[in-house]
N, C-alpha and C positions, 0 to 999 in steps of 0.2 A: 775649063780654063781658069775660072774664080778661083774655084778649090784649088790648084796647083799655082796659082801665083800667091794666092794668099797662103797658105797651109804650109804645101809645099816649101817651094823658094822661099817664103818667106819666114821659114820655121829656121833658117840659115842668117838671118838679121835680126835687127833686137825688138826685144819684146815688146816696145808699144806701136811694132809695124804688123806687127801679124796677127791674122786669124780673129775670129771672132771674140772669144774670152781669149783673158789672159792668166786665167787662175793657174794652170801650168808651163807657165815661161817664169823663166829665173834668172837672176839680174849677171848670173856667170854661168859658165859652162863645167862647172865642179862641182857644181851642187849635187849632182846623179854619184860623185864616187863619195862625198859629204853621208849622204842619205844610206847608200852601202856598208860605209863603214860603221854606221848605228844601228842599222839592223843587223851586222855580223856581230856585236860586243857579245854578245852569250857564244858566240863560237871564239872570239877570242882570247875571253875569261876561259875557257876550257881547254883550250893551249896552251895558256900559258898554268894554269892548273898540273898539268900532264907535264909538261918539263919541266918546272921548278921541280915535283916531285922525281922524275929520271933524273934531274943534277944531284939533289939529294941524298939519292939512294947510289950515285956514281954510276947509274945505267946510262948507256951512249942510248944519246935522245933523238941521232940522225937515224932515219930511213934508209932503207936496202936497197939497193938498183932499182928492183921491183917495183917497191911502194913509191919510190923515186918515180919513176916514169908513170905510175898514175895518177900521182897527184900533179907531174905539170899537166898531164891529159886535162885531166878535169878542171887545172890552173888557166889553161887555155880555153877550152870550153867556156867558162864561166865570162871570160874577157871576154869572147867572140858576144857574148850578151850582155854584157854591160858597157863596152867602150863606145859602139856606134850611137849610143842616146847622148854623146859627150857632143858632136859636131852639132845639135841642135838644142835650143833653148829653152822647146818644150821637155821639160822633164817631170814625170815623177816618180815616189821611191815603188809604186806596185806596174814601172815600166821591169823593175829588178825579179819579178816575183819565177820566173823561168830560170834567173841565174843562182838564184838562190840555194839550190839541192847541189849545184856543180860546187859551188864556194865549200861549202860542207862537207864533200865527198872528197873533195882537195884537202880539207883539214885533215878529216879523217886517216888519210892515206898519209897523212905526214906524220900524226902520232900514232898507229897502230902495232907498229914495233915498240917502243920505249910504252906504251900501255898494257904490251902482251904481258915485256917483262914486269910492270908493277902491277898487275893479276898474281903473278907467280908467285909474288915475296906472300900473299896473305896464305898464311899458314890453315892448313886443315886443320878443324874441329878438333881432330883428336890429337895433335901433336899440340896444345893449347894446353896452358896452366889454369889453373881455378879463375885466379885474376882475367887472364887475359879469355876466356871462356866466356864470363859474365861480362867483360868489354864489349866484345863481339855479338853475344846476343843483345844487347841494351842497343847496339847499334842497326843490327837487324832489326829486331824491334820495331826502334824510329822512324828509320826506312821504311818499311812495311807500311805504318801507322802515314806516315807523310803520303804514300804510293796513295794509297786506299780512301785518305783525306781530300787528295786531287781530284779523283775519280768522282767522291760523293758529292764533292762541290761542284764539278763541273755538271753533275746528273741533276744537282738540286736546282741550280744556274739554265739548265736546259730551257731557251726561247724566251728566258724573260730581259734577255739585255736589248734596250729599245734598237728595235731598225735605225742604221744611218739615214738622218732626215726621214724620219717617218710619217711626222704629219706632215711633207712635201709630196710624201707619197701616194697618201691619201687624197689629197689634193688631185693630183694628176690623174690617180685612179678613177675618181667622179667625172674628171674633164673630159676623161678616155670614154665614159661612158655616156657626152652627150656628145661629141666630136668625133663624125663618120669618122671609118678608116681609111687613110691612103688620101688622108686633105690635108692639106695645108691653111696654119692660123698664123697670125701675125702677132709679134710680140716686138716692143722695145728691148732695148740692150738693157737698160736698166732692171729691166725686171725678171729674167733669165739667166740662168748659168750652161754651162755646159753639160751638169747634171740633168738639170730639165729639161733638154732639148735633148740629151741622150736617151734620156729616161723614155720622154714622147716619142720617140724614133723608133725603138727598141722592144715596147711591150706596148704601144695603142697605136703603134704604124701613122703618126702624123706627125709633118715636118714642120720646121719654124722657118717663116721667115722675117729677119729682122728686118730690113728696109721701109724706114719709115714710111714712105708712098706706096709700097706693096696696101691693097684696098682685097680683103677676105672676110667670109662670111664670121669669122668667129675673130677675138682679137684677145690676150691674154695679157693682163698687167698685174706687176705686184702690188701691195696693199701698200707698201711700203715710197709708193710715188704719188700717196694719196690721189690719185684718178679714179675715183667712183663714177665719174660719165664720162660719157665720148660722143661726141655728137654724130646722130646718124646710127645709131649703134645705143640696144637696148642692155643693159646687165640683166643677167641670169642671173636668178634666185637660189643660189646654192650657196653650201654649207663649206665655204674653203675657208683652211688656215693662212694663209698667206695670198690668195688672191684673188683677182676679180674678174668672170669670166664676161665677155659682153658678144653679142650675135646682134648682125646688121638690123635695120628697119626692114620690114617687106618696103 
């Protein structure tokens, strides 16, 4: 019944009435199509790419019935997952991360006629003059050279970009391994996010509860509210970046 008046119904009123955190509530209800639109600019830098070049070249840049009717397909599809996050205030942009392959398959289906025809105009190799020969490989080339430069970086790049909040990670990880599974510690608001209490749910199977008067054997604060003691309650000797674990008196 908490969960659904709070979460719930309350995810339908403004952000300093609901839910625990509020790191995902947003002061409108436009920020989710805000957020869409900036993740799609590489799709529609490449739209407008693809028609400029059909005006251009005087190629009709509309779509055929066909391509017509699957791009609203997929037009509608992609709404179907992105409008319903609009009625609620919790939003963020990896609630989009489902709709994202329809929005692209909609583009796609818009420009795949007017892209066939500017495949066509590039001339084969062999009907190519000296000049435009050496154009064409210098460009290949490039391409090739940029393809293979991507690959190598991203192979070089392989596991050394740090984990989001890693040493938070750590932290939890050590806690998980002195905090049975399937308990319940208690934490302040202040010293908790929704990440860490996802986190603890998720991969060390223990729940928070914030209520200041909730009284558990373990109690979990950040460094960052300078509380090194608690009365009644001993601190654990461990090695955390960001906080302080404490366990009751016998």
């Amino acid at each position: 019944q908490g969960y659904w008046n709070s979460q719930v119904l309350g995810s339908f009123s403004a952000a300093d009435e609901v839910g625990i955190f509020n790191g995902n509530f947003r002061p409108h209800r436009f920020h989710i199509f805000i957020r869409m639109v900036e993740k799609l600019i590489p799709v529609f830098i490449f739209l407008a790419i693809v028609f400029f070049l059909a005006f251009k070249q005087s190629i009709n840049w509309r779509p055929n019935q066909f391509h017509s009717k699957r791009a609203l397909l997929f037009l509608f599809i992609a709404l179907t997952a992105t409008l319903p996050f609009a009625i609620s205030l919790k939003q963020a942009s990896y609630y989009l991360f489902p709709a994202y392959a329809f929005w692209i398959m909609a583009a796609c289906a818009l420009v795949l006629e007017p892209l066939k025809e500017l495949l066509h105009l590039i001339p084969l190799n062999k009907n190519l003059t000296k000049v435009e020969s050496l154009k064409f490989k210098i460009f290949s080339t490039f391409a090739l050279l940029l393809l293979g430069f991507s690959f190598f970086y991203t192979f070089v790049k392989w596991d050394t970009v740090p984990t989001r909040k890693a040493s938070t990670i750590e932290d939890l990880q050590l806690i998980g391994e002195i905090i049975p599974a399937e308990s319940t510690i208690h934490c302040d608001r202040e010293s908790v996010d929704a990440y860490v209490v996802g986190y603890l749910a998720r991969f060390e199977n223990v729940s928070v509860d914030l209520e200041r008067s909730a009284s558990y054997e373990f109690k979990l604060v950040h460094k960052k509210t300078n509380q090194s003691s608690i009365e009644n309650y001993d601190q654990l000797n461990l090695e955390l970046n960001h906080f302080y674990l404490f366990k009751r008196k016998p």
